[in-house]
Every structure is written in structure tokens, then in C-alpha cells.
N, CA, C and O of each residue as an XYZ file, in Angstrom:
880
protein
N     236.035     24.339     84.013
C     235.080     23.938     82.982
C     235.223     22.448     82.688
O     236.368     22.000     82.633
N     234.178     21.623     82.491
C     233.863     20.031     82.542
C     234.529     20.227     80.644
O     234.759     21.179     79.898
N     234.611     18.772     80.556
C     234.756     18.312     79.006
C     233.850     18.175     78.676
O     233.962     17.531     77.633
N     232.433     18.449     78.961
C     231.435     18.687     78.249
C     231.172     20.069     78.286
O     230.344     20.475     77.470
N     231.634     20.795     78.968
C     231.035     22.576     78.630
C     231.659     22.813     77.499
O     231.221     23.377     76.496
N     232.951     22.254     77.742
C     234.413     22.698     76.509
C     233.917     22.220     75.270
O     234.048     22.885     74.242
N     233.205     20.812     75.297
C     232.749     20.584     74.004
C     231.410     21.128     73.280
O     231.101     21.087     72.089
N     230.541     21.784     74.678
C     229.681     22.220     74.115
C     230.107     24.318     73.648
O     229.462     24.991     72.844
N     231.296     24.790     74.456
C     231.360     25.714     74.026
C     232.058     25.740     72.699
O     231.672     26.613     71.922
N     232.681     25.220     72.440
C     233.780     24.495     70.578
C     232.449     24.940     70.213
O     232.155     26.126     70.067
N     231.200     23.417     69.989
C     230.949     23.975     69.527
C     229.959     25.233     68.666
O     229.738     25.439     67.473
N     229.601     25.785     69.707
C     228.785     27.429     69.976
C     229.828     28.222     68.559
O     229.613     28.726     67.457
N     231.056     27.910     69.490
C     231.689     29.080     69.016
C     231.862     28.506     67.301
O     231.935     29.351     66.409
N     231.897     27.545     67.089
C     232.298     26.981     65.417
C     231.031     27.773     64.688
O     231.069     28.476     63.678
N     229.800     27.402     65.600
C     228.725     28.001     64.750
C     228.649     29.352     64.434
O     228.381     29.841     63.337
N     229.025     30.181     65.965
C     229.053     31.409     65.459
C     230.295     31.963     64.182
O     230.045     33.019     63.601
N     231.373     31.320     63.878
C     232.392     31.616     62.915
C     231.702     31.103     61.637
O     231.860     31.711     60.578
N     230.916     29.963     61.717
C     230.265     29.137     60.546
C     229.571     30.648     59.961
O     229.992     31.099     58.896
N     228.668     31.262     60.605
C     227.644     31.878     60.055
C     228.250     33.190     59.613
O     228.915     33.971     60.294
N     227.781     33.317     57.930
C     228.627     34.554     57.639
C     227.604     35.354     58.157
O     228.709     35.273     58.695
N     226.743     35.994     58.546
C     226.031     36.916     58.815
C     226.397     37.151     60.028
O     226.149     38.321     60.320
N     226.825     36.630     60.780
C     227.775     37.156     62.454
C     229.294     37.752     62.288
O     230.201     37.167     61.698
N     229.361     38.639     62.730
C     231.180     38.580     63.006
C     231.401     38.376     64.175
O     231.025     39.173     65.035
N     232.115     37.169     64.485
C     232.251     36.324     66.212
C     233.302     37.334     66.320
O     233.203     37.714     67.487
N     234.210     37.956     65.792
C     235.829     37.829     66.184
C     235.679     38.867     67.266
O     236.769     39.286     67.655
N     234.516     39.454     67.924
C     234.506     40.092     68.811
C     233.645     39.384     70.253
O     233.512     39.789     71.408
N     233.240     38.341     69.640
C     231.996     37.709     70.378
C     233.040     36.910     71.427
O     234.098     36.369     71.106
N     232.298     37.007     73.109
C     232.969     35.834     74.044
C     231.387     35.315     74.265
O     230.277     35.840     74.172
N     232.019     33.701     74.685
C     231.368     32.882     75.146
C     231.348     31.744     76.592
O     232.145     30.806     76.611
N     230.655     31.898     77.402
C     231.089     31.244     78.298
C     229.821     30.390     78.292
O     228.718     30.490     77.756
N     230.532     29.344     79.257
C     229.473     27.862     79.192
C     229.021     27.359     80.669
O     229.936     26.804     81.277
N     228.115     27.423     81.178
C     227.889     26.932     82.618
C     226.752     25.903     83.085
O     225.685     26.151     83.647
N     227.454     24.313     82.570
C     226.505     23.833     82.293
C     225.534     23.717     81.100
O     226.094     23.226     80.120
N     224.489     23.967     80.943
C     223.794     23.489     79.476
C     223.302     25.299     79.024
O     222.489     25.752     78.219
N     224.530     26.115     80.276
C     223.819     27.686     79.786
C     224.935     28.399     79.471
O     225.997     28.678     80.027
N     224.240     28.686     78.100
C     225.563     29.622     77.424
C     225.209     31.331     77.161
O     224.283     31.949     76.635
N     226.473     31.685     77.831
C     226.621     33.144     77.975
C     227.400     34.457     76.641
O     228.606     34.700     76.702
N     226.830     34.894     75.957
C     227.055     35.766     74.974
C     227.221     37.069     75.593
O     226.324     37.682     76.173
N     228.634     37.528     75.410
C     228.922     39.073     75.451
C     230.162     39.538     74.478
O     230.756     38.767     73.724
N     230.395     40.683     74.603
C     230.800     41.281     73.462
C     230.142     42.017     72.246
O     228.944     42.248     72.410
N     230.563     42.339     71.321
C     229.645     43.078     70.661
C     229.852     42.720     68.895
O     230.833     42.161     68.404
N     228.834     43.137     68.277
C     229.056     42.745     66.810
C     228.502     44.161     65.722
O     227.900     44.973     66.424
N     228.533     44.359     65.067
C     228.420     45.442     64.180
C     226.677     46.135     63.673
O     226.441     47.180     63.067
N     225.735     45.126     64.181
C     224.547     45.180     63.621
C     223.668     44.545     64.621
O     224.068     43.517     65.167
N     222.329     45.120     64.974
C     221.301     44.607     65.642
C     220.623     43.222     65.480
O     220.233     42.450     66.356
N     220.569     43.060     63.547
C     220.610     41.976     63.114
C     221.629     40.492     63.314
O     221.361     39.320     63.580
N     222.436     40.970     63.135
C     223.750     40.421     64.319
C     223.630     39.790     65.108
O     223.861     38.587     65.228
N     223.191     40.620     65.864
C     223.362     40.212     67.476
C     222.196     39.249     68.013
O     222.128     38.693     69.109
N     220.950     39.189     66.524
C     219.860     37.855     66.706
C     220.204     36.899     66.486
O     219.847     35.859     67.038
N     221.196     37.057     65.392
C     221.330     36.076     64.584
C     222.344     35.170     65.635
O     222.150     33.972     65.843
N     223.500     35.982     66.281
C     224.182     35.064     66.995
C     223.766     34.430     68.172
O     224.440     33.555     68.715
N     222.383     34.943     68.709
C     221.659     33.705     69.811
C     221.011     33.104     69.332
O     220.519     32.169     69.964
N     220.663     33.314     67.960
C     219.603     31.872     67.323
C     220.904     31.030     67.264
O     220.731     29.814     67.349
N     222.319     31.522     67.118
C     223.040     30.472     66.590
C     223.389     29.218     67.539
O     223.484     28.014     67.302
N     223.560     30.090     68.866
C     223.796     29.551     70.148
C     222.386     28.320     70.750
O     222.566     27.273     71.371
N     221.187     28.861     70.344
C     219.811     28.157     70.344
C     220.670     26.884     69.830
O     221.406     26.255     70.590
N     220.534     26.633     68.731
C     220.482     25.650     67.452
C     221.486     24.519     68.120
O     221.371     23.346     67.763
N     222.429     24.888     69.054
C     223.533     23.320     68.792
C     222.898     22.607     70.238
O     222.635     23.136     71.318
N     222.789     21.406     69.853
C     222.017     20.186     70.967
C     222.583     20.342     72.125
O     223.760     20.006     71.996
N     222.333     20.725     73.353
C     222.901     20.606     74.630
C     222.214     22.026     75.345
O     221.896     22.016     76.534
N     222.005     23.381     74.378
C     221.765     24.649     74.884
C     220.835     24.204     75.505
O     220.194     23.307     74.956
N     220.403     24.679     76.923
C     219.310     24.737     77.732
C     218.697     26.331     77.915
O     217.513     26.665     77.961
N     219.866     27.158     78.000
C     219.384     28.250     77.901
C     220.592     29.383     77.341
O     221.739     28.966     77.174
N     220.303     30.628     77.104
C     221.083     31.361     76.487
C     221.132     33.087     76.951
O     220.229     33.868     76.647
N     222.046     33.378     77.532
C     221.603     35.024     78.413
C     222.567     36.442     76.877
O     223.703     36.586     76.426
N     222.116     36.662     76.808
C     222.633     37.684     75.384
C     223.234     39.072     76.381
O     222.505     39.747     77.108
N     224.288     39.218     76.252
C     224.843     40.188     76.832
C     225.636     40.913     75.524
O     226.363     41.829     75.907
N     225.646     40.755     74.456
C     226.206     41.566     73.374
C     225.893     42.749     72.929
O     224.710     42.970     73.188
N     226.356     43.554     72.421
C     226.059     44.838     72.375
C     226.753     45.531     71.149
O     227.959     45.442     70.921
N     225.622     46.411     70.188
C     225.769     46.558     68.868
C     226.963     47.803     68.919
O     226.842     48.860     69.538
N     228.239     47.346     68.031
C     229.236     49.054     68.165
C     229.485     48.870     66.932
O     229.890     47.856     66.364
N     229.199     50.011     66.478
C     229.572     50.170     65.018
C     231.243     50.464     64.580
O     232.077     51.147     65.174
N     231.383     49.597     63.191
C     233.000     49.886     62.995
C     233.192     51.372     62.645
O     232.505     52.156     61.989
N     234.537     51.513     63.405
C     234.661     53.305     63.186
C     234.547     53.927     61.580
O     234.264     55.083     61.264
N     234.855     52.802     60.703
C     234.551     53.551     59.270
C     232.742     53.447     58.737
O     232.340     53.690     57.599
N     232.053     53.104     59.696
C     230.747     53.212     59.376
C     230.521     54.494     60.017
O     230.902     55.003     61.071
N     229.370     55.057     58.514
C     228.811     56.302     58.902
C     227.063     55.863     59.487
O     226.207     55.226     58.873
N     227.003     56.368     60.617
C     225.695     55.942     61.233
C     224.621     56.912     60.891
O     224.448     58.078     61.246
N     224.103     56.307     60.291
C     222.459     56.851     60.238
C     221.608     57.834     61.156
O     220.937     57.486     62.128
N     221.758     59.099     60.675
C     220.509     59.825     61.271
C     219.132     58.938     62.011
O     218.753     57.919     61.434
N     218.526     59.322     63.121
C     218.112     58.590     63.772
C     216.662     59.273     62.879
O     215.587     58.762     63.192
N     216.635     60.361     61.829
C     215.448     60.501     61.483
C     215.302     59.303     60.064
O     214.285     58.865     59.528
N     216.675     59.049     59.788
C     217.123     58.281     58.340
C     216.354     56.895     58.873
O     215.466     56.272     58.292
N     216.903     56.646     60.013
C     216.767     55.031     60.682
C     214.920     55.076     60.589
O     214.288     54.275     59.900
N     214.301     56.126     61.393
C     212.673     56.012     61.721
C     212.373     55.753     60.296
O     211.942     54.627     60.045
N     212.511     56.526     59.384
C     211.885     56.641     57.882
C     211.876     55.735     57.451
O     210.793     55.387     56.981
N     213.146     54.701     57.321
C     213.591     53.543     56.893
C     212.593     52.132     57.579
O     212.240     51.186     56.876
N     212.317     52.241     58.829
C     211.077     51.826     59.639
C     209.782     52.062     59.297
O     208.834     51.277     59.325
N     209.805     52.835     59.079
C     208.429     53.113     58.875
C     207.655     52.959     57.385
O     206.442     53.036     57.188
N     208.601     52.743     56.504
C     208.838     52.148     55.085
C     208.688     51.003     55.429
O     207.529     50.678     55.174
N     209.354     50.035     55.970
C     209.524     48.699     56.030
C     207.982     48.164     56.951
O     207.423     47.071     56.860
N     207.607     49.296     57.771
C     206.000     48.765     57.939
C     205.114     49.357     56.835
O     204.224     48.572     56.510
N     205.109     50.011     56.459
C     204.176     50.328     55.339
C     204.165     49.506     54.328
O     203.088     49.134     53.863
N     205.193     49.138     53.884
C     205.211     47.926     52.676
C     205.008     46.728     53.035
O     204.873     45.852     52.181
N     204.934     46.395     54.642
C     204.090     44.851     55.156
C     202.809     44.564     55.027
O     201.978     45.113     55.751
N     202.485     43.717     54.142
C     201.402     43.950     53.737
C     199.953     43.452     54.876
O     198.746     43.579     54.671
N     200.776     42.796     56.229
C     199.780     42.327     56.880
C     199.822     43.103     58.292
O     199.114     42.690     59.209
N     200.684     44.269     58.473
C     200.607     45.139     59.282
C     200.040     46.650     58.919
O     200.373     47.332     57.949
N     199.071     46.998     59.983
C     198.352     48.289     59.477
C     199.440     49.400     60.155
O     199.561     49.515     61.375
N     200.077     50.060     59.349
C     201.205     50.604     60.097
C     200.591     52.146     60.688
O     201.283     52.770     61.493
N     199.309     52.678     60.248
C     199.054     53.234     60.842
C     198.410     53.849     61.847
O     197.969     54.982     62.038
N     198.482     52.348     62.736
C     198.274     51.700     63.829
C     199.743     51.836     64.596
O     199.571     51.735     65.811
N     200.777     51.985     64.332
C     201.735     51.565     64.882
C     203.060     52.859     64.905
O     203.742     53.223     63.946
N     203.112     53.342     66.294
C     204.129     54.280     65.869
C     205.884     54.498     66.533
O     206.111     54.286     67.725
N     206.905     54.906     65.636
C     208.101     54.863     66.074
C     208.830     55.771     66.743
O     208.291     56.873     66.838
N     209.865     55.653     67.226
C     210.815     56.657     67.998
C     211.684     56.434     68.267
O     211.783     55.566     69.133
N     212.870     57.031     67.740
C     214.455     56.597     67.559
C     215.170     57.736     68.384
O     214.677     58.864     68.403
N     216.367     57.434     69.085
C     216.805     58.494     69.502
C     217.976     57.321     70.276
O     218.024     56.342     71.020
N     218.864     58.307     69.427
C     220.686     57.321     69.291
C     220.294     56.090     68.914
O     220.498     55.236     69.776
N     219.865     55.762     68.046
C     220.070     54.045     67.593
C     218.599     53.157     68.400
O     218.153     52.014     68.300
N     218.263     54.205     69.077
C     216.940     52.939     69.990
C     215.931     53.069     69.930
O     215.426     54.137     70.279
N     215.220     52.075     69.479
C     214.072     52.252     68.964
C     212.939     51.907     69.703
O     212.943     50.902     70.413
N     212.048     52.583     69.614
C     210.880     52.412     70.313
C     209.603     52.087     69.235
O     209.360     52.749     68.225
N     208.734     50.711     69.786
C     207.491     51.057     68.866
C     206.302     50.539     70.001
O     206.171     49.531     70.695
N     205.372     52.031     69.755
C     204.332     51.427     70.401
C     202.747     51.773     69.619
O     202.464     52.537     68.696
N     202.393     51.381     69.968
C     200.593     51.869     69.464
C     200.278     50.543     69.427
O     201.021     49.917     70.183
N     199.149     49.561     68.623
C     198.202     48.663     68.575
C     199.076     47.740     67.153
O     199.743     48.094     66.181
N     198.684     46.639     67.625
C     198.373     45.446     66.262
C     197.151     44.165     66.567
O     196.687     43.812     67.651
N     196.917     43.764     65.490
C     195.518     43.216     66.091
C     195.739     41.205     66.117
O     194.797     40.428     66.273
N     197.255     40.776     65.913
C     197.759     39.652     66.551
C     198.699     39.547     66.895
O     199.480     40.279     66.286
N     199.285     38.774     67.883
C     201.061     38.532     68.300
C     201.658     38.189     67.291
O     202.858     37.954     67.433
N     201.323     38.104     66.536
C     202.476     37.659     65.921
C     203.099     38.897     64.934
O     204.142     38.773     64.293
N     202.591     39.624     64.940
C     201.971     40.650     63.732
C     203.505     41.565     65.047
O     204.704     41.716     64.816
N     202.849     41.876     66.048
C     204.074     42.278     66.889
C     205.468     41.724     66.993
O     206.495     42.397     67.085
N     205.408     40.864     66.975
C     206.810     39.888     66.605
C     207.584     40.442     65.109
O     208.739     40.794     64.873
N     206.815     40.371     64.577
C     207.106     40.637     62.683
C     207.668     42.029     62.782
O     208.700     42.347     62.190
N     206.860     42.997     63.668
C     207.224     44.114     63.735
C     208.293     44.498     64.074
O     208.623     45.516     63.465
N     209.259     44.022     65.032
C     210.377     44.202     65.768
C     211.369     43.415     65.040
O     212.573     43.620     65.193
N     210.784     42.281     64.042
C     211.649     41.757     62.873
C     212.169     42.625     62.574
O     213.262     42.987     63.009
N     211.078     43.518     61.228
C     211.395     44.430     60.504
C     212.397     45.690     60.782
O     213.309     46.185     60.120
N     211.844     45.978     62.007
C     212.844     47.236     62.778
C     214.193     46.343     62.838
O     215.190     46.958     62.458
N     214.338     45.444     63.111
C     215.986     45.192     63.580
C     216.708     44.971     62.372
O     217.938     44.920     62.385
N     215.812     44.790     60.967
C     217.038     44.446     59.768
C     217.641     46.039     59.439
O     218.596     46.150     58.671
N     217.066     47.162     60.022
C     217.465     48.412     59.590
C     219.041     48.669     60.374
O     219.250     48.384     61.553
N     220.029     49.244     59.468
C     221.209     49.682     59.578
C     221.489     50.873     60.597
O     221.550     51.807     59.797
N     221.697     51.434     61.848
C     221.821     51.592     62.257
C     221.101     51.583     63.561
O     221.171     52.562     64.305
N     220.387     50.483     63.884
C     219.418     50.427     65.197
C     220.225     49.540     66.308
O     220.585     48.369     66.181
N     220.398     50.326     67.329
C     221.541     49.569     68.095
C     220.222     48.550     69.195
O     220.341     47.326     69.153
N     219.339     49.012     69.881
C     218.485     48.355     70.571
C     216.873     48.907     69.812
O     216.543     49.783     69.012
N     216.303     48.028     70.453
C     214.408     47.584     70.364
C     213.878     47.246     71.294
O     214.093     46.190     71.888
N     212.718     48.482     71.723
C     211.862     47.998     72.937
C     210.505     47.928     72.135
O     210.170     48.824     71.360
N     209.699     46.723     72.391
C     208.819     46.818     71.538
C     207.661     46.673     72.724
O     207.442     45.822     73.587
N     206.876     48.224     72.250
C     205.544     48.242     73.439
C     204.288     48.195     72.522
O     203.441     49.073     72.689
N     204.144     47.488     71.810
C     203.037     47.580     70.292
C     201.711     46.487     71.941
O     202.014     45.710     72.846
N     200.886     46.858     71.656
C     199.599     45.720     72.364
C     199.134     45.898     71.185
O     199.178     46.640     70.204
N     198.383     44.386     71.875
C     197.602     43.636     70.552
C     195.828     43.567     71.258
O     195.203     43.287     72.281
N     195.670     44.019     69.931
C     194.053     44.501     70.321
C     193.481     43.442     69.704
O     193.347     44.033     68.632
N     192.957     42.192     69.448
C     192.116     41.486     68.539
C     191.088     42.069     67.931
O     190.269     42.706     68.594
N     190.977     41.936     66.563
C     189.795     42.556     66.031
C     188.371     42.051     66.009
O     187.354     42.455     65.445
N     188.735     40.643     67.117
C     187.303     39.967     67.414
C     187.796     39.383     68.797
O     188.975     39.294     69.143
N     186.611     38.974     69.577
C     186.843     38.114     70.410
C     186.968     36.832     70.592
O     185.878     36.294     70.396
N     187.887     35.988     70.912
C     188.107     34.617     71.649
C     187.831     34.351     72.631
O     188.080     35.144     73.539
N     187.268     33.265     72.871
C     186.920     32.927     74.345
C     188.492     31.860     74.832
O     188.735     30.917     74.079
N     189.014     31.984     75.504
C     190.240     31.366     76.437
C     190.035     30.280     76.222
O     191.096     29.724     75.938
N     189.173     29.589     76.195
C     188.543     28.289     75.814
C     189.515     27.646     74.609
O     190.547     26.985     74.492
N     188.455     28.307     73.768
C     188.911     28.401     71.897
C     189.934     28.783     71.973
O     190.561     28.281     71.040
N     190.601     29.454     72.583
C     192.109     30.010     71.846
C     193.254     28.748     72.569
O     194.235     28.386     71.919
N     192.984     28.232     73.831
C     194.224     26.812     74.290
C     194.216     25.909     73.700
O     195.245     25.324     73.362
N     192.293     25.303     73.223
C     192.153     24.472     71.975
C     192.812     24.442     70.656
O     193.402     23.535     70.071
N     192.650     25.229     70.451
C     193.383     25.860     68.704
C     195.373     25.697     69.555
O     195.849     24.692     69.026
N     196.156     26.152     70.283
C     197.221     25.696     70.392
C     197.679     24.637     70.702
O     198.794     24.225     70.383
N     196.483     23.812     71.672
C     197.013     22.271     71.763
C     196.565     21.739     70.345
O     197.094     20.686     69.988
N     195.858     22.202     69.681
C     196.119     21.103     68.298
C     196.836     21.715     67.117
O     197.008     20.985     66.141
N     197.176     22.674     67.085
C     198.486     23.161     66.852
C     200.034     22.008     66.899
O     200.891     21.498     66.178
N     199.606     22.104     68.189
C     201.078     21.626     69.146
C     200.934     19.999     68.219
O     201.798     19.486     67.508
N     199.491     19.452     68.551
C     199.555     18.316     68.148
C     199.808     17.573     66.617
O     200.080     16.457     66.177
N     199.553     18.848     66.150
C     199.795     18.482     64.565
C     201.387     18.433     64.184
O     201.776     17.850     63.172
N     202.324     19.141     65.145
C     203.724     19.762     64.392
C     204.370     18.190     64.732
O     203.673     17.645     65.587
N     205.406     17.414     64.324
C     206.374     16.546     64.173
C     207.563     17.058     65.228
O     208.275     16.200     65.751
N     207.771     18.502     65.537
C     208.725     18.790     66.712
C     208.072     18.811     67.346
O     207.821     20.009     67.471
N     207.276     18.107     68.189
C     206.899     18.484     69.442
C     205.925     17.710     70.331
O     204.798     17.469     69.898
N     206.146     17.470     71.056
C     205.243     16.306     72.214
C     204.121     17.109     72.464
O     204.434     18.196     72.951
N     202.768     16.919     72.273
C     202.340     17.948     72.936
C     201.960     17.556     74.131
O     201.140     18.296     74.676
N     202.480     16.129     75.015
C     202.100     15.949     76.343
C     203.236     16.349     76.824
O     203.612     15.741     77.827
N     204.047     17.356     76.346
C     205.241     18.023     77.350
C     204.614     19.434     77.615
O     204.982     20.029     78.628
N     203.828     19.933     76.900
C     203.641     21.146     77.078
C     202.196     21.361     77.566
O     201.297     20.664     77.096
N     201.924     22.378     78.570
C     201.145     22.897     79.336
C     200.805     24.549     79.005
O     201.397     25.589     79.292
N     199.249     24.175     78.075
C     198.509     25.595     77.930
C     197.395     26.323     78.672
O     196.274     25.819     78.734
N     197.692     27.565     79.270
C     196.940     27.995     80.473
C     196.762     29.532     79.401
O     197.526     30.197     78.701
N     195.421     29.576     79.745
C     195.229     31.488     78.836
C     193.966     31.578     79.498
O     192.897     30.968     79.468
N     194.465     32.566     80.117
C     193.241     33.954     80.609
C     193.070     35.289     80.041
O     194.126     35.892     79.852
N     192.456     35.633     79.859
C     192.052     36.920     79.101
C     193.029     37.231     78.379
O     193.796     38.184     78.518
N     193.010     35.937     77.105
C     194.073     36.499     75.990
C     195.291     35.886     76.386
O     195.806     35.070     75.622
N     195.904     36.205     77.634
C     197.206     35.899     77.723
C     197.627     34.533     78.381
O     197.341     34.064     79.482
N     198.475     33.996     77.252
C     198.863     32.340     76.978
C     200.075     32.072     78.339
O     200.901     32.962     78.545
N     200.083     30.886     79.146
C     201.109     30.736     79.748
C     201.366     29.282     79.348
O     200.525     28.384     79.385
N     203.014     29.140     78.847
C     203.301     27.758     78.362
C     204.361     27.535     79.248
O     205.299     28.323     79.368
N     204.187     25.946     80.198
C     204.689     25.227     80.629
C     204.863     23.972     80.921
O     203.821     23.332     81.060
N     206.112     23.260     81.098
C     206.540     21.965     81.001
C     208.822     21.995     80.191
O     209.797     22.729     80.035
N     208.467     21.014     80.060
C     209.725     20.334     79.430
C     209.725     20.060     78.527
O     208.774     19.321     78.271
N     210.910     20.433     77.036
C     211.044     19.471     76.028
C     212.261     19.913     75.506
O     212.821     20.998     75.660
N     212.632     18.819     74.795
C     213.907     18.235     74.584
C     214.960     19.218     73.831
O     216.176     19.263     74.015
N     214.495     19.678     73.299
C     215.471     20.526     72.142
C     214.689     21.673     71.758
O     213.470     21.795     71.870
N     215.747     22.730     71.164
C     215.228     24.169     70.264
C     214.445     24.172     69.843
O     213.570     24.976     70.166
N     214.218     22.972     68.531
C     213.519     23.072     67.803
C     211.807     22.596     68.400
O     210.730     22.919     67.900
N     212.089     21.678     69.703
C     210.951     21.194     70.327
C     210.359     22.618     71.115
O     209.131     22.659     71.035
N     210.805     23.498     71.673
C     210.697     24.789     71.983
C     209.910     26.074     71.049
O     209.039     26.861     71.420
N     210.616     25.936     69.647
C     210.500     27.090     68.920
C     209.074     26.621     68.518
O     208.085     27.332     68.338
N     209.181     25.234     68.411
C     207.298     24.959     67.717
C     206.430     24.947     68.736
O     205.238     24.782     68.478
N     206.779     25.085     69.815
C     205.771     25.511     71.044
C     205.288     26.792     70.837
O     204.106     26.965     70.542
N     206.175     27.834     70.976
C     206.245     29.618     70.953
C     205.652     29.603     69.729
O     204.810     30.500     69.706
N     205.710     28.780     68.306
C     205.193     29.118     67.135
C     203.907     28.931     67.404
O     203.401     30.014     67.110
N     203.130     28.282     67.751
C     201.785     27.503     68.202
C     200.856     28.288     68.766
O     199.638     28.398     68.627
N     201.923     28.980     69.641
C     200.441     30.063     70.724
C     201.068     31.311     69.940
O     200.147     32.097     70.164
N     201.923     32.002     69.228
C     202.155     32.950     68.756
C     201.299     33.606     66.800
O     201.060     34.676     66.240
N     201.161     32.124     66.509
C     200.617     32.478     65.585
C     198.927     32.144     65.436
O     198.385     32.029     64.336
N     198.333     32.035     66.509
C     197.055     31.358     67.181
C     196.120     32.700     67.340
O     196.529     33.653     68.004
N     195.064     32.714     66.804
C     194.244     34.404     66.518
C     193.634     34.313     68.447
O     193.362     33.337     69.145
N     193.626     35.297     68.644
C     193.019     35.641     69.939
C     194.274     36.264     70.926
O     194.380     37.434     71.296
N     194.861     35.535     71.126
C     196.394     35.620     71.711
C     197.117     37.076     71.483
O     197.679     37.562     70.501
N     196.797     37.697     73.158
C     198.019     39.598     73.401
C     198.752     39.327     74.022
O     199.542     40.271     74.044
N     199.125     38.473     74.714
C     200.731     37.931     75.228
C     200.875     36.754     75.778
O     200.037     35.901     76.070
N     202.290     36.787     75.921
C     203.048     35.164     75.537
C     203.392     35.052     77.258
O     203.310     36.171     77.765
N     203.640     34.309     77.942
C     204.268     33.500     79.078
C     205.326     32.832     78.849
O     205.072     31.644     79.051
N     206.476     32.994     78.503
C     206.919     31.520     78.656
C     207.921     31.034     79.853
O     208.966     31.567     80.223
N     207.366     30.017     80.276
C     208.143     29.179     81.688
C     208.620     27.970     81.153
O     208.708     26.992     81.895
N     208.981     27.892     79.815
C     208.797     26.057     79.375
C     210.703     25.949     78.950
O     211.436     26.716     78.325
N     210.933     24.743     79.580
C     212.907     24.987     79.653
C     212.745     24.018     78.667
O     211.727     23.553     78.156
N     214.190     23.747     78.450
C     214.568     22.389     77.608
C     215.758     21.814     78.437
O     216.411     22.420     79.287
N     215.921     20.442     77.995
C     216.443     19.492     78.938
C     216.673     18.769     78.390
O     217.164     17.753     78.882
């Protein structure tokens, strides 16, 4: 390992100890180059986001592979997988911008499944939020499609993300490259940092017309 992996794994790992909402003391990290590797396991699904956003966040990450895996401490009593759905299905019903009965669940050992309709990406995103703050959900496959409740023309919908892109302060928008065919956005190019990244994905994700995401766009 170079004196720059070492310094960039320090400091990964400071962040993950920084953040009380992680417990690292189970977490390994390896560094290969500007790509850092997460395995081990942590107590909560929520957890286990929280510790690759953490890994995102420090300047140098180029990319990040999540190999962690949720094990509950032996004095936790785990949740009925009918306790966990209910608890889901509460937490979409009380969203006030998801029609939840549009949207349906299925748990079985800790894993959750959601599929049926939402009528934007982002609205799907939110959804798989909500499911992962619940206490005993070890994984999330999220098969929700997004139906628009009107049409966009491909046109209108790359327009509306390049000036998106162009309005945000993170982000070049002559680094990034918007391609959408029937609905579905492909973003590519280069830019510099996380945060130059996350306001890309924010751009075409919260953009009306838009049923799925592409992304090919690295940082460097």
C-alpha cells in the first residue's frame, strides 16, 4: 500500500469512527488506489448506508464497492418479518408524496422486496429510503417502475437536467453528458468530487419525466 492509500484509508476509517450512527468496530477497509473497499458487517441496514456515504464524502474516493453485511447483536430481538412489512407500509402511508397504494411489500428473513408503480424517480428512491430506516431489514431490492403521470418528450426532460446541472454551484455542467431515450437518462463524463457527482444524480433524479437512471459518470 502507497502513502497515499494509507493516508487516504486513516482517513475513511476516522470518518467511519467519527460518525455515531455507524459502528466501524466491525467494519474493514481496504484501499486500491482512489477505490475503497467496505466489508464486514454493522448492526442495521441504515448503517450500512450511512457507512458508504461516509466513505463517498473524504476527497480522493473515486469509487466505493460495499461488501458489508447487516448481523444483528445477539441481544437484539429481531422483528417478525410481518412486524418489519407493517412498519413499511406505515412509513409509506404517512409519505405524503407517495401513493402507497400503488406500491407493494414483501419481507421474508429481513429482505425486502418492493414492487408495483410510482409516478417519479425520485419518489422510488424515497421509497427504499423509508424501507431501510426500519429495524430489522437486513437487505432491499427495489423493483417499484415509474410510470409518469404525463408525458415528456426526451427533448424536454435533458433540457430541464442540463439547466438543472447549470444552476447548482457543485457542478460543471460542461463535465457532464445527458443522453435520454424513452424516459431513461444516461449520465456521462468526469467530475471532480462527491459532491460534484451527487448534484449530477440529484439533477436527472429529481427531473419529472425520468423511469431510470444510467450512471457511467466517475470522479477523478
Amino acid at each position: 500500500m502507497t502513502r497515499t492509500e494509507e493516508s487516504l484509508k486513516k482517513r475513511v476509517v476516522d470518518q467511519l469512527y467519527w460518525d455515531d450512527r455507524v459502528d466501524a468496530s466491525d467494519i474493514s477497509v481496504e484501499v486500491h488506489g482512489s477505490t475503497v473497499k467496505l466489508s464486514g458487517n454493522v448492526p442495521s441496514y441504515r448503517a450500512r448506508e450511512d457507512a458508504v456515504l461516509d466513505a463517498w464524502t473524504i476527497d480522493g474516493v473515486s469509487a466505493v464497492e460495499n461488501e458489508i453485511e447487516v448481523e444483528f447483536p445477539t441481544t437484539y430481538k429481531v422483528p417478525t418479518d410481518d412486524t418489519v412489512q407493517t412498519k413499511i407500509d406505515n412509513r409509506l402511508l404517512w409519505n405524503t408524496y407517495i401513493d402507497s397504494t400503488d406500491v407493494h411489500t414483501k419481507v421474508d428473513a429481513g429482505f425486502v422486496q418492493l414492487e408495483g408503480t410510482v409516478d417519479a424517480y425520485w419518489k422510488k428512491i424515497r421509497a427504499k429510503q423509508l424501507a431501510s430506516d426500519v429495524d430489522g431489514v437486513i437487505k432491499i431490492q427495489n423493483e417499484l417502475a415509474v410510470v409518469p403521470t404525463e408525458s415528456i418528450v426526451d427533448k424536454a426532460i435533458a433540457e430541464d437536467i442540463t439547466s438543472a446541472l447549470d444552476r447548482n454551484l457543485n457542478v460543471d455542467v460542461d463535465d457532464v453528458d445527458v443522453r435520454v431515450k424513452n424516459g431513461e437518462v444516461t449520465l456521462t463524463g468526469t467530475v471532480p468530487s462527491w459532491s460534484a457527482y451527487r448534484a449530477a444524480i440529484n439533477a436527472a433524479e429529481f427531473t419529472a419525466g425520468v423511469i431510470e437512471i444510467e450512471d457511467s459518470l466517475k470522479i477523478e
